[in-house]
RODO-2510 file (C-alpha; in nm, 4 decimals, decimal comma):
residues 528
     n   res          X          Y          Z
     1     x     2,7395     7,1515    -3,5952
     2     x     2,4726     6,9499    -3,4729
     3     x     2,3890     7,0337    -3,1041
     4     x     2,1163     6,7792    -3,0755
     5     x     1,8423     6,5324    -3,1835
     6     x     1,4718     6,6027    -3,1983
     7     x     1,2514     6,2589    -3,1496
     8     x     0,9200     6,3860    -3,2029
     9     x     0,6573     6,1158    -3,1914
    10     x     0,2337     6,1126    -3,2481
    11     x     0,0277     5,8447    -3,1366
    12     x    -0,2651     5,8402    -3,3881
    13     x    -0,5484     5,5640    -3,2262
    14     x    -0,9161     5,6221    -3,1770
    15     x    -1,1135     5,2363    -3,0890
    16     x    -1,2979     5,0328    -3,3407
    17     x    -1,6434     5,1512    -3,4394
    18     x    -1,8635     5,0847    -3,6880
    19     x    -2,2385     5,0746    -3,6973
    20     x    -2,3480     4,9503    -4,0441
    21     x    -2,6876     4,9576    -3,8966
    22     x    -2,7339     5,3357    -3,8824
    23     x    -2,6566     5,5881    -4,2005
    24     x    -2,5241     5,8346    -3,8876
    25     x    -2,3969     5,7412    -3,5705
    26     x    -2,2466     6,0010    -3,3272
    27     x    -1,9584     5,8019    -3,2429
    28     x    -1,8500     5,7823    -3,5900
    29     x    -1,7868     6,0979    -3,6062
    30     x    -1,4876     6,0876    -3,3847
    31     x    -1,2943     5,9031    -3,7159
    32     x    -1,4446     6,1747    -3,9277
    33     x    -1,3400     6,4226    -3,6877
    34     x    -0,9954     6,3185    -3,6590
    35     x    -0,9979     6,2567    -4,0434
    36     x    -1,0721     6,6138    -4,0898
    37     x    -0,9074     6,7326    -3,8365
    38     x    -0,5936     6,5848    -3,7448
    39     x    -0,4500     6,3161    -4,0055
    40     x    -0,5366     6,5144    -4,3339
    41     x    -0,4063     6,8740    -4,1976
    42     x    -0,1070     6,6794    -4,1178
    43     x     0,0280     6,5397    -4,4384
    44     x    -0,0906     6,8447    -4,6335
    45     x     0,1654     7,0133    -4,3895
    46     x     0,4352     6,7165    -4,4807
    47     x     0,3498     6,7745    -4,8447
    48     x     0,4284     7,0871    -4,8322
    49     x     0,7466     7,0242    -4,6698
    50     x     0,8622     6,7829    -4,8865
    51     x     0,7724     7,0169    -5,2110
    52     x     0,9607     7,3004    -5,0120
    53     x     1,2707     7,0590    -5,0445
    54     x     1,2716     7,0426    -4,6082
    55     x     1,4123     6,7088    -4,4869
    56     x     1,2343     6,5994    -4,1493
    57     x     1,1581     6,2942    -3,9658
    58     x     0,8898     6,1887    -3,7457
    59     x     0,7871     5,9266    -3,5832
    60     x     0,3835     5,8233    -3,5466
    61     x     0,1800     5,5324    -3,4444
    62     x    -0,1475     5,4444    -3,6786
    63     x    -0,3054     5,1779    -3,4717
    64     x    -0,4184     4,8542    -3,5975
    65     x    -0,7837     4,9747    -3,5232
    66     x    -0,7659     5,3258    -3,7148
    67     x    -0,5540     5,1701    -3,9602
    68     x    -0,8694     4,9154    -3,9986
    69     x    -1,1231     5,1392    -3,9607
    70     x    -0,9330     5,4088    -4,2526
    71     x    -0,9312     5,1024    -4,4840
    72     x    -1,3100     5,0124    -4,4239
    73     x    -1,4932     5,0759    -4,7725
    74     x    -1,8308     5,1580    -4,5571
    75     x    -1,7028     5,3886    -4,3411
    76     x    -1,4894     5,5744    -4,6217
    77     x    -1,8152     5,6275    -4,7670
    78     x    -1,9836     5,7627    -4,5126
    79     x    -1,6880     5,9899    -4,4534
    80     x    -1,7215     6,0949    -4,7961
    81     x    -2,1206     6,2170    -4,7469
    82     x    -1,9663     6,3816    -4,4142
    83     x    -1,7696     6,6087    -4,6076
    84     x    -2,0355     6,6868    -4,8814
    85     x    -2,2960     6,7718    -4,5722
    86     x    -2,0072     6,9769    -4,4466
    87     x    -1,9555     7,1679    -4,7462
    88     x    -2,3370     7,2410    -4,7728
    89     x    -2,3663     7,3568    -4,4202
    90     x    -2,0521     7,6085    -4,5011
    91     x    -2,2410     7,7070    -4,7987
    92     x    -2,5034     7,7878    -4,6055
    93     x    -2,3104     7,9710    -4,3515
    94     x    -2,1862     8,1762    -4,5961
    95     x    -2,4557     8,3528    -4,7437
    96     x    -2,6362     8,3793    -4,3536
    97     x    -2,3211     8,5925    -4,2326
    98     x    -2,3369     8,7716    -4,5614
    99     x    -2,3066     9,1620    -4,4030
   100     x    -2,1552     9,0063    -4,1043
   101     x    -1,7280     9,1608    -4,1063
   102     x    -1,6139     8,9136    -3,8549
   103     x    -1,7734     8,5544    -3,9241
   104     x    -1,8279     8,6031    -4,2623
   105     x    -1,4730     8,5834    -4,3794
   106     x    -1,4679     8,2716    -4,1255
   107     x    -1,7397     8,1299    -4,3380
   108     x    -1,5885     8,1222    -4,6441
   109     x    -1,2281     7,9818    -4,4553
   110     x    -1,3834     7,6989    -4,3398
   111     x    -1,5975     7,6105    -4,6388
   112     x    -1,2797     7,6715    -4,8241
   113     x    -1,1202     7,4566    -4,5726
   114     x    -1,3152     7,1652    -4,6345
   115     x    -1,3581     7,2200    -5,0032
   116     x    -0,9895     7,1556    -4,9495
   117     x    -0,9630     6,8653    -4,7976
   118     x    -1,2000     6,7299    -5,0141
   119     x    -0,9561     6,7720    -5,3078
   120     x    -0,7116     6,6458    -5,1092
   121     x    -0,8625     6,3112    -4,9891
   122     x    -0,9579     6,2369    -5,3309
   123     x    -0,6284     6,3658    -5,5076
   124     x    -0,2972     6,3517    -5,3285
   125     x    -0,4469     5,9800    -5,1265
   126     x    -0,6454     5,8946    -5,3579
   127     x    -0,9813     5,8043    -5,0849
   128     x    -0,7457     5,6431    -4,8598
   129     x    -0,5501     5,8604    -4,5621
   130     x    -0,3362     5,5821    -4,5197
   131     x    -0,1687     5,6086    -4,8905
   132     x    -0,0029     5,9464    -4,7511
   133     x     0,1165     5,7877    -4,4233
   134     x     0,2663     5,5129    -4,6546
   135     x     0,3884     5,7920    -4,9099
   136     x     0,6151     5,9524    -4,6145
   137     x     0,7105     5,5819    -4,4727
   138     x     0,8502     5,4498    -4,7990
   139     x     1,0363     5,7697    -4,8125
   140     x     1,2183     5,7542    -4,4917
   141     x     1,0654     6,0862    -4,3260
   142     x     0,7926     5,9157    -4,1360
   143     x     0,8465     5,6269    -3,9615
   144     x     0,5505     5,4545    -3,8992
   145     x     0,4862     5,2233    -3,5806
   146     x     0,2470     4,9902    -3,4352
   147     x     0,0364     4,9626    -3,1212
   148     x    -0,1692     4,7100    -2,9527
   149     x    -0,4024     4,4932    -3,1890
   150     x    -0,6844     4,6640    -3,0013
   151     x    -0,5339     4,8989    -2,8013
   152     x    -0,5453     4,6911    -2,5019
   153     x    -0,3966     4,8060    -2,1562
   154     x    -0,0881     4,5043    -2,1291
   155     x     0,0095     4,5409    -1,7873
   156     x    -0,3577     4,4000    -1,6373
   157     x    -0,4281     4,1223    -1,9859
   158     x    -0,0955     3,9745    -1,8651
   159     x    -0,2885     3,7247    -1,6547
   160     x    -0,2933     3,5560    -1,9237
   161     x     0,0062     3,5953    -2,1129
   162     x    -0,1692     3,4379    -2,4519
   163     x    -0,3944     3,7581    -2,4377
   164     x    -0,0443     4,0047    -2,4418
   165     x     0,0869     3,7883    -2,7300
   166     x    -0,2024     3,8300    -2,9418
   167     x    -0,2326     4,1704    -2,8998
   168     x     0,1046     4,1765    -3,0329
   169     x     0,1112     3,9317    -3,2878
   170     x    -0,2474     4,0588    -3,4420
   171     x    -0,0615     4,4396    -3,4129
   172     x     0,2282     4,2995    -3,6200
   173     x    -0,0072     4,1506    -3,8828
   174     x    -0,1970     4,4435    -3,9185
   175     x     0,0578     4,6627    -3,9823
   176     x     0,2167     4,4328    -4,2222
   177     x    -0,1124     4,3911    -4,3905
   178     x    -0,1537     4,7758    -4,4070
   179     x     0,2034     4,8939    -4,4857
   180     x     0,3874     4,6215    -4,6318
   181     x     0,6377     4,5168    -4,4223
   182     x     0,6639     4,4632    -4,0214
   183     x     0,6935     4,7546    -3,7498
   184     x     1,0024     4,8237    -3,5749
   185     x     0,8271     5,0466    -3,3363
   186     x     0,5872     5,0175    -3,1385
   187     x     0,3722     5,2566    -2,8863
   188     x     0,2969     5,0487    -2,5994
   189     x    -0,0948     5,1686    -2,5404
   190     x    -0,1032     5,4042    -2,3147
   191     x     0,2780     5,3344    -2,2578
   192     x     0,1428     5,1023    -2,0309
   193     x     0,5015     4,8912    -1,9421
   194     x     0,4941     4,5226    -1,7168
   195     x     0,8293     4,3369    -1,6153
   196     x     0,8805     4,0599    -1,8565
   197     x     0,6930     4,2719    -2,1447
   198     x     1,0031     4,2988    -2,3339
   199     x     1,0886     3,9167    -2,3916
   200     x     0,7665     3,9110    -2,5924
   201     x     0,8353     4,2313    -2,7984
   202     x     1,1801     4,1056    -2,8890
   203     x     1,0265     3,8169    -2,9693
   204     x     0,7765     3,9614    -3,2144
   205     x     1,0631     4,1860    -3,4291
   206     x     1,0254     4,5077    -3,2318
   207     x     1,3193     4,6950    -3,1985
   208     x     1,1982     4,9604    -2,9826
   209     x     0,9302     5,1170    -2,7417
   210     x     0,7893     5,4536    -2,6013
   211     x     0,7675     5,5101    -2,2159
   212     x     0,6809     5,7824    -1,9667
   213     x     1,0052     5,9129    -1,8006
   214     x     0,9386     5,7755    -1,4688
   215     x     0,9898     5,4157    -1,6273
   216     x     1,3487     5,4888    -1,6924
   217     x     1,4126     5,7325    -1,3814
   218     x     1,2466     5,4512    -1,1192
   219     x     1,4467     5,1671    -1,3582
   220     x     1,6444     4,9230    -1,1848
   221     x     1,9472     5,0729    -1,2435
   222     x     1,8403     5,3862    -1,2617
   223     x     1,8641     5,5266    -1,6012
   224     x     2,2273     5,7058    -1,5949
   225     x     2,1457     5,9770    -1,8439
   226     x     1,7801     6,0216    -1,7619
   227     x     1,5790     5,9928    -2,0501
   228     x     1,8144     6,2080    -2,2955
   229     x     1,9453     5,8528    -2,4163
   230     x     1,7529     5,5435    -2,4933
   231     x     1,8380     5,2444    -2,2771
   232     x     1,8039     4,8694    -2,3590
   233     x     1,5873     4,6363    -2,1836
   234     x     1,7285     4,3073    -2,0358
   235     x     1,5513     4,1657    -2,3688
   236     x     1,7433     4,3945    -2,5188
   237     x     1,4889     4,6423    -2,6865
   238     x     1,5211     4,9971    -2,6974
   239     x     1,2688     5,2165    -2,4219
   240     x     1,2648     5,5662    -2,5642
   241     x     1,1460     5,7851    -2,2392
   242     x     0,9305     6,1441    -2,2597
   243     x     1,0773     6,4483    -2,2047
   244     x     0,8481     6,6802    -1,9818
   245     x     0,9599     7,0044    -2,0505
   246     x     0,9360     6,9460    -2,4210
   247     x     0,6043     6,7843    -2,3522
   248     x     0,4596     7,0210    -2,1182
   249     x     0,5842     7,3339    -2,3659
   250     x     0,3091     7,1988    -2,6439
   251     x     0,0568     6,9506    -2,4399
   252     x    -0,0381     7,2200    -2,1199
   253     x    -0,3529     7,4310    -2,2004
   254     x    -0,2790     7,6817    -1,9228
   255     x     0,1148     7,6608    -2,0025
   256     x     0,1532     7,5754    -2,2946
   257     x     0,1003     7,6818    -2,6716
   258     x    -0,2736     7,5918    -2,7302
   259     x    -0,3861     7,8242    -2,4665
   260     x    -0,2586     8,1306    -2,6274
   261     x    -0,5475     8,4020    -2,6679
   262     x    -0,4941     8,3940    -3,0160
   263     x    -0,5517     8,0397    -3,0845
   264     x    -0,8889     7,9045    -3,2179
   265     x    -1,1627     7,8409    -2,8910
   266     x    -1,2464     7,4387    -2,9588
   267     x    -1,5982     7,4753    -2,7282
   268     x    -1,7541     7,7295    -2,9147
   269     x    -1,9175     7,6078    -3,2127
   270     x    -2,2293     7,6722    -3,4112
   271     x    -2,3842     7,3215    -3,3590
   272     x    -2,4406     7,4396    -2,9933
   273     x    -2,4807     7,8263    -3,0788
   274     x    -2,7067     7,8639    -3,3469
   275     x    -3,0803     7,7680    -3,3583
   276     x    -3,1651     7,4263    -3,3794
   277     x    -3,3923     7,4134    -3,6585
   278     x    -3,1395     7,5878    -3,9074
   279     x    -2,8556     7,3210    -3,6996
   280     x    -3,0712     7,0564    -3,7389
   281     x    -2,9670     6,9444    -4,0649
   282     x    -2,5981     6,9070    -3,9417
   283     x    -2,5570     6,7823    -3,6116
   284     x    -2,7123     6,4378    -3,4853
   285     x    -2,9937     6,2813    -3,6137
   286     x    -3,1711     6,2151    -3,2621
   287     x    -3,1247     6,6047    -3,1687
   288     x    -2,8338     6,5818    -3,0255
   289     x    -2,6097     6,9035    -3,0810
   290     x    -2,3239     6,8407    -3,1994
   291     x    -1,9304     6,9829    -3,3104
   292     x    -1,9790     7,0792    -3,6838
   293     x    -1,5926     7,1980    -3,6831
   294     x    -1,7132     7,5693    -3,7678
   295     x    -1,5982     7,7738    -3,4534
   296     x    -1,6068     8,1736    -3,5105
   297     x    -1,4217     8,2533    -3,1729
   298     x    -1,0860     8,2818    -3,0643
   299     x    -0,9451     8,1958    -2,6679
   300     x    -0,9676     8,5803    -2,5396
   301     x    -0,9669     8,4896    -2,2226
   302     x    -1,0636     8,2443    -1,9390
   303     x    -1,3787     8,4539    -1,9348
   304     x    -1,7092     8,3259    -2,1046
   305     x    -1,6595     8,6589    -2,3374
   306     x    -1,4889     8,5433    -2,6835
   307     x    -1,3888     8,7519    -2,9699
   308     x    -1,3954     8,6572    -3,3473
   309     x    -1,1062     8,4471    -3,4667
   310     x    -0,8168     8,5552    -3,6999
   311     x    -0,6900     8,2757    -3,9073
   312     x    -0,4210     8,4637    -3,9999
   313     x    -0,2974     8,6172    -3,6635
   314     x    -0,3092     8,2798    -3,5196
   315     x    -0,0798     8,1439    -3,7900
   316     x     0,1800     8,4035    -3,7330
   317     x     0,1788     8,2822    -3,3682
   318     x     0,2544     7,9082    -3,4733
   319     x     0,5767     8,0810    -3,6490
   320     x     0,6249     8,2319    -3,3269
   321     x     0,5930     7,9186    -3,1032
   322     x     0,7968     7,7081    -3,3209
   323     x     1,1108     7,9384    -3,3018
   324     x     1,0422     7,9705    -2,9098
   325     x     1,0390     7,6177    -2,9065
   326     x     1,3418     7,5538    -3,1179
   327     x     1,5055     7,8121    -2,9102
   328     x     1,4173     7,6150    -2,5659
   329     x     1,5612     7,3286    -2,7202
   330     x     1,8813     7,4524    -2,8688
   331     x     1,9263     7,5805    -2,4796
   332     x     1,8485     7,2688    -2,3544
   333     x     2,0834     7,0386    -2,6255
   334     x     2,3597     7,2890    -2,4776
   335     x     2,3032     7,2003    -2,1750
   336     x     2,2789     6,8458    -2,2221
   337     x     2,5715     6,8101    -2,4085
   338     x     2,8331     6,9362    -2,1707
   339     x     2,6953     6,6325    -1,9234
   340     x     2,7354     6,3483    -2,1336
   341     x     2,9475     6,1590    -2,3606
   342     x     2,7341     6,2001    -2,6788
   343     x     2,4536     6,4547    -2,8551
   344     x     2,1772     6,4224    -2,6576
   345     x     1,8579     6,3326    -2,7719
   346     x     1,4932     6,4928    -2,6996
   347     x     1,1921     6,2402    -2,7421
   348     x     0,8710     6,4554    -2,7528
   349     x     0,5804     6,2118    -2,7660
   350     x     0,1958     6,3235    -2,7759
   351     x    -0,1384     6,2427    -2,8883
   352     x    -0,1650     6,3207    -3,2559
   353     x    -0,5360     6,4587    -3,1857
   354     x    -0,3398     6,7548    -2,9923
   355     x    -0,2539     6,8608    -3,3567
   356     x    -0,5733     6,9806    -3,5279
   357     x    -0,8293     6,8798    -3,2891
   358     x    -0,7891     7,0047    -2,9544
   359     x    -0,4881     7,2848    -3,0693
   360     x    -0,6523     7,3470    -3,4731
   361     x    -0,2971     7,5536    -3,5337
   362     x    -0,1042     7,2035    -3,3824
   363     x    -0,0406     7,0965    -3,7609
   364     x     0,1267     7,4432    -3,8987
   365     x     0,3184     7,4533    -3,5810
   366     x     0,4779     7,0997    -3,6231
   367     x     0,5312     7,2461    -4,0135
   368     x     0,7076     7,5600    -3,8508
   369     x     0,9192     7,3621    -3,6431
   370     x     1,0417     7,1708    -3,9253
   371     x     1,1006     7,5177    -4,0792
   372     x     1,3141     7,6788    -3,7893
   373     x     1,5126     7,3313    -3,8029
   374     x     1,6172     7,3799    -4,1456
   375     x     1,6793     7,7470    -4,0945
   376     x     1,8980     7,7166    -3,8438
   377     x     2,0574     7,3186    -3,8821
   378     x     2,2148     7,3266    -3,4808
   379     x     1,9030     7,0816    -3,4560
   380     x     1,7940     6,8220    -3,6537
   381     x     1,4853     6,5709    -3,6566
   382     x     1,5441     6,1956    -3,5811
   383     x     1,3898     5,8691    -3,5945
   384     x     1,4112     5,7021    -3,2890
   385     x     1,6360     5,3827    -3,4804
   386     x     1,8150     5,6723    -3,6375
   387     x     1,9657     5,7727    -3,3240
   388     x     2,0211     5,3867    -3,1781
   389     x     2,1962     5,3385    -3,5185
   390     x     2,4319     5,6154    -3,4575
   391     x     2,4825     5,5263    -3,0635
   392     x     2,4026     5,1587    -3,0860
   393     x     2,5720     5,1132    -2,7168
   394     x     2,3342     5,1801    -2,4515
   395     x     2,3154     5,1316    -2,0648
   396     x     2,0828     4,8303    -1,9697
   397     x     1,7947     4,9189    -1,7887
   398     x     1,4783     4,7300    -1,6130
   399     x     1,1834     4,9856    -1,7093
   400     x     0,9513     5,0504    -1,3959
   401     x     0,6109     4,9210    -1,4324
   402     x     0,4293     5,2796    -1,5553
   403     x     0,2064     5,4244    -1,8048
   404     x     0,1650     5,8283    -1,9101
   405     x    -0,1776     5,8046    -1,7146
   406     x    -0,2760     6,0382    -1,4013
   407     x    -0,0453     5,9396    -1,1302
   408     x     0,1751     5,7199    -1,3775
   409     x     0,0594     5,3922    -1,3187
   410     x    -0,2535     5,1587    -1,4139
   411     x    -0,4972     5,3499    -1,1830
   412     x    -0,6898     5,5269    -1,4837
   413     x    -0,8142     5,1722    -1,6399
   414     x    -0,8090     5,0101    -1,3023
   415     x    -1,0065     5,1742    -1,0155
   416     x    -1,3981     5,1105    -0,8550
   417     x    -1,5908     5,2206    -1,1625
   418     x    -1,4390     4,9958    -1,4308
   419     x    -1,2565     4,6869    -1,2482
   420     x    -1,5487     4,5193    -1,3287
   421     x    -1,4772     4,4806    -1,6921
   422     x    -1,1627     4,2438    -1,6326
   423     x    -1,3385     3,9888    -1,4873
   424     x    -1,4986     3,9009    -1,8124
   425     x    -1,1673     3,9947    -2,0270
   426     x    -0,9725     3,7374    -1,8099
   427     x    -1,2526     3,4924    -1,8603
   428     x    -1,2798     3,5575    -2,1886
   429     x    -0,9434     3,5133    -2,2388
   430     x    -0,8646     3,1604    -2,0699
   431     x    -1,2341     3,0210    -2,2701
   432     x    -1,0139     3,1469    -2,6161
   433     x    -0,7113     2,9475    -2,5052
   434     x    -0,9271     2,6726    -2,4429
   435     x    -1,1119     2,6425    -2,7782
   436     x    -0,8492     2,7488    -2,9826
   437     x    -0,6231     2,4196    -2,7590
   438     x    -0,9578     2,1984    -2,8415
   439     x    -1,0526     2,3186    -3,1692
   440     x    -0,6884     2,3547    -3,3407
   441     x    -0,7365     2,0836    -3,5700
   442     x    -1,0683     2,1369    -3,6768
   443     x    -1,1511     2,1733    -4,0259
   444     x    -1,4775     2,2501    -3,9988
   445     x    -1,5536     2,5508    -4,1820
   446     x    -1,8198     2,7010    -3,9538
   447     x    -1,6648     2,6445    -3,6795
   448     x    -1,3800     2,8061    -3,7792
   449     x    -1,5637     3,0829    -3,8153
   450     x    -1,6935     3,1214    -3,5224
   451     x    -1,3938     3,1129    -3,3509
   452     x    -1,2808     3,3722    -3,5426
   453     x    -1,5317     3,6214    -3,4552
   454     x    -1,5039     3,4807    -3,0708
   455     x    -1,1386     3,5801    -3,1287
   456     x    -1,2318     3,9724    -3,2764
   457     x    -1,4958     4,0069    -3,0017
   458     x    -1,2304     3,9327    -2,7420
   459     x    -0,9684     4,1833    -2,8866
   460     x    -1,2466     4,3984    -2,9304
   461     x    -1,3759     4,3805    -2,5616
   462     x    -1,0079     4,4540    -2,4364
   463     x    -0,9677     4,7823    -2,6040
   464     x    -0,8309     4,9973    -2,2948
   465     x    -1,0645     5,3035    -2,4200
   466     x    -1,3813     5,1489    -2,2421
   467     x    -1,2088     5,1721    -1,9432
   468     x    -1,0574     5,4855    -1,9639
   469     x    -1,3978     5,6541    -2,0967
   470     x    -1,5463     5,4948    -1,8015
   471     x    -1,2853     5,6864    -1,5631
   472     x    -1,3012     6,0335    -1,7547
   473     x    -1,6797     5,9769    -1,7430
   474     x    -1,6524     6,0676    -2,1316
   475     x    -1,9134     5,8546    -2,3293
   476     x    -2,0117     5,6394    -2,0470
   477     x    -2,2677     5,4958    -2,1328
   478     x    -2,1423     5,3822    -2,4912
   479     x    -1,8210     5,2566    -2,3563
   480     x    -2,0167     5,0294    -2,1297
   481     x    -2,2577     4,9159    -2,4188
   482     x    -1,9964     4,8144    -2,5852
   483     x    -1,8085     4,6450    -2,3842
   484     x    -2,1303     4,4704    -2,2293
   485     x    -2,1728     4,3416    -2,6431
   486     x    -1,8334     4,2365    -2,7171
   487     x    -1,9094     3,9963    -2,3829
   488     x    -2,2186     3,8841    -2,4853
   489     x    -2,1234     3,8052    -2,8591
   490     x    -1,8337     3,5909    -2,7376
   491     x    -2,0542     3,4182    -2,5286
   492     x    -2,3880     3,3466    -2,7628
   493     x    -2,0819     3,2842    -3,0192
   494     x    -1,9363     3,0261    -2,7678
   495     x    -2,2986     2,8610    -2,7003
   496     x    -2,3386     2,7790    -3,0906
   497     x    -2,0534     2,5663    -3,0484
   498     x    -2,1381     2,4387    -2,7249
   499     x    -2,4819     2,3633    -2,7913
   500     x    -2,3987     2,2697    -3,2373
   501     x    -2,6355     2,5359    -3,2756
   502     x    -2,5381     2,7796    -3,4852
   503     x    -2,7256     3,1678    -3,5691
   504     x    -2,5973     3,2149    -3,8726
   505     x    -2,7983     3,5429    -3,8798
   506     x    -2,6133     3,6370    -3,5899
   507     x    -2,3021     3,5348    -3,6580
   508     x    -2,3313     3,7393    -3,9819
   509     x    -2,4117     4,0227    -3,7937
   510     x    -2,1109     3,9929    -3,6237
   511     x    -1,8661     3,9764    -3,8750
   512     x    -2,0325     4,2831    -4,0741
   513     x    -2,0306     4,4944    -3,7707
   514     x    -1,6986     4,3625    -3,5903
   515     x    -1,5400     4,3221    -3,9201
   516     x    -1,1668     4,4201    -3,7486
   517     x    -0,8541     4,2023    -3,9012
   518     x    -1,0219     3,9665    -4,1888
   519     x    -0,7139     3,8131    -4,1516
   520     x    -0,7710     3,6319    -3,8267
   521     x    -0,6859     3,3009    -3,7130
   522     x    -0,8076     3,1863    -3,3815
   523     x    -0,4879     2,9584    -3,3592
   524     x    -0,3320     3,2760    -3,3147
   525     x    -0,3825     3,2880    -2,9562
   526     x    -0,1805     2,9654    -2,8795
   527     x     0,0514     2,9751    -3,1512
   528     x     0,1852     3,3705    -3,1002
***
């Protein structure tokens, strides 16, 4: 007897960026990271699932930008060299702890580890990490959804209600382009919801959204069964909202999972601990220390004092967790299902860099879950269309305007340090429906493709992590560099066809380095 329905859902995004220019650039590494990290300990888990003969579902997001960025040829490559260097620095590690009892069997895990996932990239996905997402997808266990083309925060682009269309329309494209067939889903970014966002959703085939719980609690009505059932929209798609005891259980540091003693330290790591000359090698080029992903240390404490870290130990406590979890659930289902007329329904959205990066035991915890579900069958993993196709009748709700940001709303990528940026975005914006009105007819070739580029320097620019890095203060100063050159591309792009001037060297340069959606049709943006 089923006592309830497990929605859990990963957003998977990180923001365009590619420097062809450089062999190593330090923000590149946040792909590789994640790569490493995140995505590939992931579907090894699934793999191992679906060898073990365990039926699950989940639910994640690849957004069009990673999904661009995890097809891109040149940054595959330099992934590829990321791994080797890797490898050799583990090597290395291995024969200086020789003698050493705690971090020398840590040596040889991690340079095991990435030996692994090595194999792995090149076997089981064959140099692409989006042939296992698809694997999974065309299988029915993952269910795969979209995001903004860029990632772009809706609710303040709707000035210009071309801008929120193309966002969507590129998103839909992309996905299509990169999975074969259109997204029913999609994560709003940053689950950043407007009034009237739905009529263009429904319009572009989406079936469904994800929102923060105060969306559906502050609705207009207010949401009758919280957020334990989805509701429609007056455009009559589906607004999934979070449950925050679920949520809090896994995402809290100081409450949650990750912060267990046990549990891998993420600070501590040997590109800031050892000596720089023998670190050198391995971290940034410029000096700049670096994560190398080979942390010796476990929690211990909230003290600066950290013992060695037990691989093993800690994945005994991710079998631990998951049955707590499945245990707080079952509770919860129980109590959920004597208030309402159906089996209720848990939606447990996070970041899918929780899993691997920030908590490394995230990924065998998600794979334990699964386990204790299959174990005990009183719970049972959905999609969220899964659930609206077995309770397709659903109370009509207005969402409140909301994101999952501090204090729910738009003030993280809105406030004094960054509301400069939308000036130029809006601008931007109304120049694009103006060229593409002008220009629609044009058949001339370079024209067209400068437009285009204007078009991928706008989506670019709108990318709501500028803004946000601004806020946390994390990577200021290349958040602002590069929104500052997605402005000034547009406009030297803009003043070759102005002027019938065109720097072809620059407008090269461009489309190497800002080489997002070589699909793109500036026509979009008035058509969509």
């Amino acid at each position: 007897m089923i006592k309830g329905y497990w929605v859990p859902v990963l957003h998977s995004h990180l923001p365009f960026v590619k420097h062809p220019e450089y062999d190593n650039f330090l923000e590149e590494h946040w792909l590789f990271e994640a790569i490493t990290e995140c995505y590939i300990p992931l579907l090894k888990r699934l793999k191992s699932l679906e060898e073990e003969g365990i039926d699950f579902r989940l639910t994640t997001s690849v957004t069009p930008p990673l999904a661009e960025m995890l097809a891109d040829e040149h940054l595959m490559d330099k992934y590829k060299k990321h791994l080797e260097k890797q490898i050799e620095l583990g090597n290395k590690e291995v024969e200086r702890t020789i003698g050493d009892e705690h971090f020398h069997p840590l040596a040889i895990f991690y340079r095991d580890l990435f030996i692994e996932t090595k194999e792995f990239f090149n076997g089981f996905l064959n140099g692409n990490v989006l042939n296992g997402y698809r694997h999974f997808y065309n299988k029915g266990n993952l269910e795969v959804i979209t995001c903004g083309a860029t990632h772009g925060f809706l609710p303040i682009l709707s000035v210009n209600e071309h801008a929120v269309r193309t966002q969507i329309e590129v998103a839909v494209q992309s996905h299509t382009k990169h999975f074969g067939r259109a997204p029913r889903g999609i994560w709003l970014p940053e689950c950043a919801y407007y009034d009237g966002l739905d009529k263009i959703l429904n319009e572009k085939g989406i079936k469904f959204f994800i929102v923060d719980s105060h969306a559906l609690t502050y609705g207009r009505p207010t949401s009758i069964n919280g957020v334990y059932t989805p509701t429609y929209t007056p455009h009559n798609v589906a607004a999934f909202g979070r449950d925050a005891l679920s949520s809090k259980q896994v995402w809290s540091s100081k409450e949650g999972y990750p912060g267990d003693i046990n549990y891998r330290d993420f600070y501590r790591d040997i590109g800031y601990d050892l000596d720089f000359d023998y670190i050198k090698p391995y971290i940034n080029p410029d000096g700049v220390r670096v994560f190398t992903g080979y942390k010796y240390h476990k929690i211990t404490g909230e003290t600066d004092y950290k013992e060695a870290y037990n691989p093993l130990v800690a994945k005994e406590k991710t079998k631990a967790h998951a049955a707590d979890f499945h245990f707080h659930r079952e509770k919860q289902m129980e109590h959920l299902g004597g208030l309402m007329d159906r089996t209720p329904m848990v939606v447990s959205p996070y970041d899918a860099e929780l899993f691997g990066h920030w908590w490394f035991e995230g990924p065998e915890f998600l794979y334990n879950m699964f386990k204790e579900m299959h174990k005990h069958g009183v719970l049972k993993s959905v999609t969220p269309l899964e659930y609206l196709n077995m309770y397709p009748t659903n109370q009509v709700v207005n969402p409140n305007p909301s994101s999952w940001g501090d204090k729910g709303y738009y003030d993280v990528w809105l406030n004094e340090g960054n509301a400069w940026i939308y000036r130029h975005l809006h601008e931007m914006a109304d120049v694009m429906q103006e060229y593409a009105q002008t220009y629609f007819h044009t058949t001339d070739s370079n024209t067209i493709r400068i437009l285009n580029q204007m078009l991928r320097e706008l989506l670019l620019g709108q990318s709501s992590d500028w803004a946000f890095l601004v806020t946390t203060a994390t990577a200021t100063e290349y958040s602002v560099q590069r929104t500052k050159e997605h402005i000034s591309n547009f406009n030297e792009l803009k003043g070759m066809i102005d002027y019938n001037n065109i720097d072809f060297k620059k407008l090269e340069y461009c489309e190497t380095k800002n080489s997002i959606f070589n699909f793109i049709d500036f026509k979009i943006f008035i058509t969509s």
